[in-house]
C-alpha positions in Angstrom: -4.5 1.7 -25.7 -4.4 2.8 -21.9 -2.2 4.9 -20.9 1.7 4.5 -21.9 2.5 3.1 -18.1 -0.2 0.8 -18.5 0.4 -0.3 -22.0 4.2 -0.9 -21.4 3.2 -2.8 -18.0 1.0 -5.2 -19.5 3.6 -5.4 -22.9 5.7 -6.8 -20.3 3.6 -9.0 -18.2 2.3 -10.8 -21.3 6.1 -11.5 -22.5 7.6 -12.4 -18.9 6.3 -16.2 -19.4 6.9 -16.4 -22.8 10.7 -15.4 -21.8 10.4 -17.6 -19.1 10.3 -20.5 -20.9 13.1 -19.8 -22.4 15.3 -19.1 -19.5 14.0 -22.3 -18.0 16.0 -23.9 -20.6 19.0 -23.1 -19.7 18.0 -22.7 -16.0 18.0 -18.9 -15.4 14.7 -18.3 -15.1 15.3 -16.1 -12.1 16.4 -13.5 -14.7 13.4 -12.9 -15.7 13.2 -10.7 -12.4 15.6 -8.3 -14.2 13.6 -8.3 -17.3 10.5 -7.5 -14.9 12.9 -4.6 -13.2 13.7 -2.7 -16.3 10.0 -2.5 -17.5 9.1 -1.2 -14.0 12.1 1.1 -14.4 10.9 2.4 -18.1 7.8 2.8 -16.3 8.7 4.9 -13.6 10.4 7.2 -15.8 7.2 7.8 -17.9 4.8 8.4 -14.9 7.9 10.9 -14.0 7.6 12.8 -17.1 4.3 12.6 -17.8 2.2 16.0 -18.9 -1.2 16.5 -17.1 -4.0 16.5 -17.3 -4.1 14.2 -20.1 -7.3 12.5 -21.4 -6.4 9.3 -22.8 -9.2 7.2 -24.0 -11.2 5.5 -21.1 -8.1 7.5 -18.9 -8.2 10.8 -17.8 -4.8 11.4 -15.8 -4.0 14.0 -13.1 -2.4 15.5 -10.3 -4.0 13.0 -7.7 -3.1 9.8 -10.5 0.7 10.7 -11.1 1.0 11.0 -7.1 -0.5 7.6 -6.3 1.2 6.1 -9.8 4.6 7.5 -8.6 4.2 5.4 -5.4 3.0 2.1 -7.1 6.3 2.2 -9.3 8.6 3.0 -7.5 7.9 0.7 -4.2 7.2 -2.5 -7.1 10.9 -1.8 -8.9 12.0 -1.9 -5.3 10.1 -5.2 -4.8 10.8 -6.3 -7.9 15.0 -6.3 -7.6 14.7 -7.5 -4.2 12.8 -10.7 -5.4 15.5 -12.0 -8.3 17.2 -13.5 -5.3 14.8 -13.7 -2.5 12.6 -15.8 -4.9 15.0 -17.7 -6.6 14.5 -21.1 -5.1 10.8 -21.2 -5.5 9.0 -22.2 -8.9 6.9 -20.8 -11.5 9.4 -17.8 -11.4 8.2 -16.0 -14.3 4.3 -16.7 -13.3 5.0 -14.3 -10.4 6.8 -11.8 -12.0 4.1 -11.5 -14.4 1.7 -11.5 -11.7 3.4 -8.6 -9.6 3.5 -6.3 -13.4 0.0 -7.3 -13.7 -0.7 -6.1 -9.9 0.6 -2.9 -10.6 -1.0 -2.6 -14.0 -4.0 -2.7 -11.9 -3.3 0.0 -9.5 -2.4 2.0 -11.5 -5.1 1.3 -13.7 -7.3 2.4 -10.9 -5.8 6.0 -10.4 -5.7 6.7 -14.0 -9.8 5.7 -14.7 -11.8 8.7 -15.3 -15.0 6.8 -15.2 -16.2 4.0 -12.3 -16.5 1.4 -15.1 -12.6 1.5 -16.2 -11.9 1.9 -12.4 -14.0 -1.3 -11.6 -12.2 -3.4 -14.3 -8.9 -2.4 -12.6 -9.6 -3.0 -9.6 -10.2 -6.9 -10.5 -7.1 -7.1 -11.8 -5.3 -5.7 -9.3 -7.4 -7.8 -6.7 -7.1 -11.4 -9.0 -3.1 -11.3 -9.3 -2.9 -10.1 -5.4 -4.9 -13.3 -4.3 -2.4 -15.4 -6.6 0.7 -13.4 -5.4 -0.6 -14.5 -1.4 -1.3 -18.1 -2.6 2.6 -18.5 -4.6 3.9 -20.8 -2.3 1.0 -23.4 -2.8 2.8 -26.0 -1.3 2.1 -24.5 2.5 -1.2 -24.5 3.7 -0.7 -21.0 5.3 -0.3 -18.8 2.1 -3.4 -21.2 0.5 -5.5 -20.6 3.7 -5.1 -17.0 3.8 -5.3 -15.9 0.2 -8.6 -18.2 0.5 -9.5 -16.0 3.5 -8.8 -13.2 1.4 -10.7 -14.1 -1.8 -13.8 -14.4 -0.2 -14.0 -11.3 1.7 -12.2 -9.4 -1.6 -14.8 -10.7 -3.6 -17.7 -9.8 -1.3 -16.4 -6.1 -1.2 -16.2 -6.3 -4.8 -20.0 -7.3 -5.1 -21.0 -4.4 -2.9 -18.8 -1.8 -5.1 -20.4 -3.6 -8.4 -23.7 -3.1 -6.7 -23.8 0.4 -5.7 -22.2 1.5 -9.1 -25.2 0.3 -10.6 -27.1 2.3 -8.5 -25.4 5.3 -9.5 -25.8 4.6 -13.0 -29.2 4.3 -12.7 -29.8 7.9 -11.3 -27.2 9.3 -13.8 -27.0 7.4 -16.8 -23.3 7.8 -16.8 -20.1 6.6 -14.9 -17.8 9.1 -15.6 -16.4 10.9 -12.7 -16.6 14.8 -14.2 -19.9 14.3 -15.0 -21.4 12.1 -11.9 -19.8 15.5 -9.8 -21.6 17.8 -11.6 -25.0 15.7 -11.5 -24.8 14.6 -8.1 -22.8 17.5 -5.9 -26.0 18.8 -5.0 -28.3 16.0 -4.5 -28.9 14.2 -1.2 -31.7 11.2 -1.5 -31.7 8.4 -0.5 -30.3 6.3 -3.0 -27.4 8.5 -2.9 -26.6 6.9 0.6 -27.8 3.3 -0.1 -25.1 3.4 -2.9 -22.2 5.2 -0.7 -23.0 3.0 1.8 -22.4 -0.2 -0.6 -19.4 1.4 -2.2 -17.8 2.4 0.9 -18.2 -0.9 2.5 -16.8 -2.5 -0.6 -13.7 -0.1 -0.7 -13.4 -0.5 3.3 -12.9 -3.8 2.6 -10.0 -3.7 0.5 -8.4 -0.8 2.9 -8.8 -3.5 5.7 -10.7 -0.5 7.8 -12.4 -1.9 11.2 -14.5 -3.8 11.5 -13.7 -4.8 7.6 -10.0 -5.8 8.3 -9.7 -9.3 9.5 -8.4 -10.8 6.2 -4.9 -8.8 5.8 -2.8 -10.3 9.1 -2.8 -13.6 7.8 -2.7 -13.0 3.8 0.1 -10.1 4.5 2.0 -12.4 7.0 1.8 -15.1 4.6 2.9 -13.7 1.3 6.4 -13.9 -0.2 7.5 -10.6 1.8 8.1 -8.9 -1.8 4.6 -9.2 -1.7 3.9 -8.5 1.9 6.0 -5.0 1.1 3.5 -4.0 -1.7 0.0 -4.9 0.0 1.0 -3.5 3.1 2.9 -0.6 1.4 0.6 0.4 -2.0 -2.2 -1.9 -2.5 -4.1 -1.3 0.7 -3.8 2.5 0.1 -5.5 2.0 -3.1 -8.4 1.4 -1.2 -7.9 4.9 0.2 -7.0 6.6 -3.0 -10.7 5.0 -4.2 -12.4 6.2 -1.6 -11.1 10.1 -1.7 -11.8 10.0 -5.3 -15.3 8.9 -5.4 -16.2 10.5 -1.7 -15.0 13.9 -3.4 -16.5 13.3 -6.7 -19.5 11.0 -6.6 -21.1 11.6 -2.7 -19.8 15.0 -2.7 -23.6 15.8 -2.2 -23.3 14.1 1.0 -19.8 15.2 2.0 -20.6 16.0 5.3 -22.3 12.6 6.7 -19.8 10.1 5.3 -17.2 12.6 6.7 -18.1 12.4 10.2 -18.4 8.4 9.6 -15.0 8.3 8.1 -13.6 9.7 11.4 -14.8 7.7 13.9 -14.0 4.7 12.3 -10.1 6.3 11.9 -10.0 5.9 16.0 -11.3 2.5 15.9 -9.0 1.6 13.2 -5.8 3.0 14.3 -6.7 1.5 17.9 -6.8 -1.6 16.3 -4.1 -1.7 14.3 -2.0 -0.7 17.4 -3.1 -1.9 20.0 -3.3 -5.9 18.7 0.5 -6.1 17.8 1.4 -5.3 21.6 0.5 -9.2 21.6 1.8 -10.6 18.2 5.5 -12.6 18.5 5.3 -13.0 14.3 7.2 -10.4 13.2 5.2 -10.1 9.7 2.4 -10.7 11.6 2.9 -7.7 14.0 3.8 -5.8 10.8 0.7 -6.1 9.5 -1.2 -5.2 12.1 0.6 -2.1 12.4 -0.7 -0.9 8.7 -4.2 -1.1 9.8 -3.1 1.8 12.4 -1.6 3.8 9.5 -4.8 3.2 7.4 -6.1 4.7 10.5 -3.6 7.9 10.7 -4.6 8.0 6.4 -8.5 8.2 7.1 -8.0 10.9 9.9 -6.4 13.1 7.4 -9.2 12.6 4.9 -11.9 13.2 7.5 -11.0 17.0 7.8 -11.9 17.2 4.4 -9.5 20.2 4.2 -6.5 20.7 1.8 -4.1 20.6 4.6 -5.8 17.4 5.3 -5.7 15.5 2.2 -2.1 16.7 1.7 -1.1 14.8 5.0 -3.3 11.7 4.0 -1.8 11.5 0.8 2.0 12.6 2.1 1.3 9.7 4.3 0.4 7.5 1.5 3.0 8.0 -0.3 6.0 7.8 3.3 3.8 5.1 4.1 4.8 2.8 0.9 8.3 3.8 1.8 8.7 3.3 5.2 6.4 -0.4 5.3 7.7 -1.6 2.2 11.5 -1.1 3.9 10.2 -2.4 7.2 8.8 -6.0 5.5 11.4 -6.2 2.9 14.1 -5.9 6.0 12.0 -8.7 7.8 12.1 -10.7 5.0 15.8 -10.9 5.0 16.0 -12.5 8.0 13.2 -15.0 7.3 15.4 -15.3 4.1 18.4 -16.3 6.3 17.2 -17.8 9.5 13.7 -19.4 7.8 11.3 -18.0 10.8 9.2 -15.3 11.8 9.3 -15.7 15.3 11.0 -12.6 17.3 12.1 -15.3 20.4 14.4 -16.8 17.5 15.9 -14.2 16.0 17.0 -12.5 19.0 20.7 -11.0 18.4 20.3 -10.9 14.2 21.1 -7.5 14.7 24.7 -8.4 15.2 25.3 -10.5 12.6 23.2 -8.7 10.1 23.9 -5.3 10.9 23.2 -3.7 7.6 19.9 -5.2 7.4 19.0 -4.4 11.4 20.0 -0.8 11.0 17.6 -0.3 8.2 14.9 -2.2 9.9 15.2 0.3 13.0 15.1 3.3 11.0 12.4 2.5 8.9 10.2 1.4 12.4 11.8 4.7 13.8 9.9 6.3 10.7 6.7 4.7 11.5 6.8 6.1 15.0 6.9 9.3 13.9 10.2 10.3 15.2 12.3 13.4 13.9 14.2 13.7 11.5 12.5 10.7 9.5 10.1 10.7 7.0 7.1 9.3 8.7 7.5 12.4 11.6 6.6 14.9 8.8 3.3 13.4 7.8 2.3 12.3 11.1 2.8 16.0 12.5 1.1 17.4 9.0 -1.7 15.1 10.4 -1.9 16.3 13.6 -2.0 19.9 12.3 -4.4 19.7 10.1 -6.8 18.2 13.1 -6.4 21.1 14.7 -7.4 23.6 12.0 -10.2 21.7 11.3 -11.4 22.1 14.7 -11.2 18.5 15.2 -8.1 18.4 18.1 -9.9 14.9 19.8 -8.3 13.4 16.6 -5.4 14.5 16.9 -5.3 13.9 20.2 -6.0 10.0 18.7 -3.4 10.1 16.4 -0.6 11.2 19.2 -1.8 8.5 21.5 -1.9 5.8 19.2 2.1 6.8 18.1 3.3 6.3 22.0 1.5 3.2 21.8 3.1 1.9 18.5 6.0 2.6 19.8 5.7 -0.2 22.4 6.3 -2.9 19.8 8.3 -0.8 17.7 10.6 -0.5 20.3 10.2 -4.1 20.8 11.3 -5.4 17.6 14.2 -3.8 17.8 15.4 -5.1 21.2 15.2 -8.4 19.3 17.5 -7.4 17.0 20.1 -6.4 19.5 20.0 -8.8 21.8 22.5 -11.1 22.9 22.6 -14.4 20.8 20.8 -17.3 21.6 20.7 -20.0 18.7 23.0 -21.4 16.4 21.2 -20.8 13.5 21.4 -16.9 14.3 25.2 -17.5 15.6 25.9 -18.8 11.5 23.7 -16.8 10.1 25.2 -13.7 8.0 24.3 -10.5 6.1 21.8 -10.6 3.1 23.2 -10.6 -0.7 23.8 -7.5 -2.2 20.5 -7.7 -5.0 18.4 -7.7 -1.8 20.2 -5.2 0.2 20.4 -2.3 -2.6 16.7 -2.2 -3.0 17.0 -1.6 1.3 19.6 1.0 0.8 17.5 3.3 -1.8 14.5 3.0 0.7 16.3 4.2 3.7 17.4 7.3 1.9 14.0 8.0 1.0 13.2 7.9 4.4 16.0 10.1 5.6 15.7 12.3 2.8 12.2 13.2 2.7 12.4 13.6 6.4 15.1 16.6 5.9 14.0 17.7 2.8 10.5 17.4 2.7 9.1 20.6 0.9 9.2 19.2 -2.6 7.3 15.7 -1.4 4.5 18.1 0.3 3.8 20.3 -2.8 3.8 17.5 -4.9 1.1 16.0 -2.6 -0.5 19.3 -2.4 -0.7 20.0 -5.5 -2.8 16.2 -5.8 -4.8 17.2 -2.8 -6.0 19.9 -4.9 -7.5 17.9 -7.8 -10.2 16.4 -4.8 -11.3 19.7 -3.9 -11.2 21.1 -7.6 -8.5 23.6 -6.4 
């Protein structure tokens, strides 16, 4: 109907409850989150070997989609796995699984659209099960409060994207994203920047850009941290996968205005987002804070508008997923053992968790930047491609703001280490296995693509290309 990833993600969304029931018979309803695993397995193998470009209906799949699709999968299988345990004693188990296969469906949903309609109607769904996945734990007021927080300013961005679409199909007559490029590539008036200017703010939104970003601390820090992993890690980035795509295609008339715009508000954000968890003591919290500053890092690599550029944004993308979606899953199993976020009382996990504390530190290691990691390779990609854009202030930014990260990096792992100081942490011991594994496959991605980057790169490349119609 879709695409086959799409098709086979919402095949198993819509049976997850009915199986559910069943389980919840016999009281293994927690197997549904292997039932969830193997569709998201089935799924990254078809986005693997799928042929492009392929035109599929309201779908028209490329380079760029496959890329962004590739990341969705694999980081929700991860997620996915990890949660069979980490949400077993909660209810409603197969409501969420079927939420988390519908969030992807979304996302990937929205990289697959070839018009701003389909795209649109994806991006609700995505947006509709993420503000349920937030509010899952409905007993709490936090997770209620935030995804509340969320809604509204979700919904507002939402509006403003509806609203300029309209816009542009009133100029055009058409949505679709070939034929809005070759109508509008050369034409500058001013509706053209009324409607970027509702688009962007709506997409800015969702990307939690400043001054657009106060919603995603508390709904990131208050999610199941399955959850947490995938808004900080995928969902976010969405944001910046929409607005390459329609910047490139739709306001590519305008390209050089909403370029400039784009990076100045990469300083501001990546200030932000680094300089605010110097302050935080919730370790989700902090870790949320510190994906605004990588939003940040992702915009300044779109704001050269070159191809070196958009490779980096989109290599960064994709280490991103890997490294955050590690960092939160590794936080969560200590809030799965010691029930708190709170650095002051987790000091000395490390030692009794030490499987779990050396992934933590290489994966915040990797958001640093440091060699030989995967997060060093995009960040210094980044940085280069500043420079041949003749825009070295930015760079400048982008090495600044990784000393400063490294501050409460640094931090957070002399939490881990220290000597123990509760009882609670003096019992405690290392995660189960189900939730480690999904840790272990993350941290050799990070190692991996850090050593052997060169196949990562022209895969992102060769993406970067479809934006500039290489």
């Amino acid at each position: 109907m879709f695409s086959l990833p799409i098709d086979t993600l919402l095949i198993f969304a819509i049976t997850t409850p009915a199986l559910g029931w069943l389980l919840e018979r016999v009281k293994r309803a927690n197997l549904c989150g292997i039932y969830a695993a193997i569709g998201l397995a089935i799924v990254t193998w078809e986005i693997l070997y799928m042929k492009v470009p392929l035109n599929s209906g309201l779908m028209f799949i490329d380079q760029l989609g496959v890329f962004m699709a590739l990341a969705f999968s694999i980081l929700g299988l991860m997620a996915c796995i990890y949660s069979i345990k980490y949400m077993e004693r909660d209810e409603a188990i197969p409501l969420f699984y079927s939420l988390l296969l519908l969030m992807i469906a979304g996302m990937i949903g929205c990289v697959f659209a070839g018009d701003m309609f389909s795209f649109f109607v994806f991006w609700e769904m995505m947006c509709i099960a993420s503000y349920t996945l937030v509010a899952f734990r409905r007993e709490k007021w936090e997770p209620v409060e935030a995804a509340f927080k969320y809604l509204i300013m979700s919904s507002a961005g939402s509006a403003s994207i509806l609203f300029g679409m309209s816009l542009v199909y009133g100029m055009c007559g058409t949505l679709i994203f070939n034929d809005l490029y070759k109508i509008l590539s050369n034409v500058s008036n001013v509706w053209i920047y009324v409607a970027a200017v509702f688009i962007f703010i709506g997409l800015g939104i969702k990307s939690a850009i400043f001054p657009l970003h106060t919603w995603l601390p508390d709904a990131h820090s208050a999610a199941p941290s399955s959850i947490s992993a995938m808004l900080s890690g995928v969902v976010v980035e969405t944001g910046i996968y929409a607005i390459c795509r329609i910047g490139f295609t739709v306001f590519y008339g305008i390209y050089n205005q909403w370029m400039e715009i784009i990076a100045i508000l990469s300083i501001f954000t990546m200030l932000v987002g680094n300089l605010t968890p110097l302050l935080q003591t919730d370790i989700k919290r902090l870790l949320a804070y510190s994906s605004i500053a990588h939003i940040g890092y992702m915009l300044a690599g779109v704001s050269t508008g070159t191809i070196l550029g958009l490779t980096a944004a989109l290599l960064h993308i994709f280490n991103h997923a890997i490294m955050k979606g590690s960092a939160f899953l590794c936080s969560g199993m200590i809030l799965y053992r010691l029930e708190t976020r709170e650095m002051k009382e987790m000091a000395g996990i490390g030692r009794k968790m030490p499987i779990t504390a050396a992934i933590f530190s290489l994966s915040l290691f990797s958001l640093i930047g440091m060699p030989p990691l995967n997060g060093f390779i995009s960040k210094l990609l980044l940085v280069m491609a500043t420079i041949e854009a003749n825009m070295a202030w930015l760079g400048a930014a982008i090495i600044i703001n990784s000393a400063i990260s490294a501050a409460y990096y640094l931090r957070t792992i002399k939490a881990l280490l220290q000597p123990i100081s509760s009882k609670k942490v003096e019992e405690a011991r290392e995660g189960p296995i189900i939730m480690l594994a999904p840790l272990l496959i993350l941290a050799c991605l990070i190692v991996i693509f850090g050593i052997w980057p060169d196949g990562l790169i022209e895969f992102a490349k060769s993406a970067a290309n479809v934006l500039l119609r290489g």
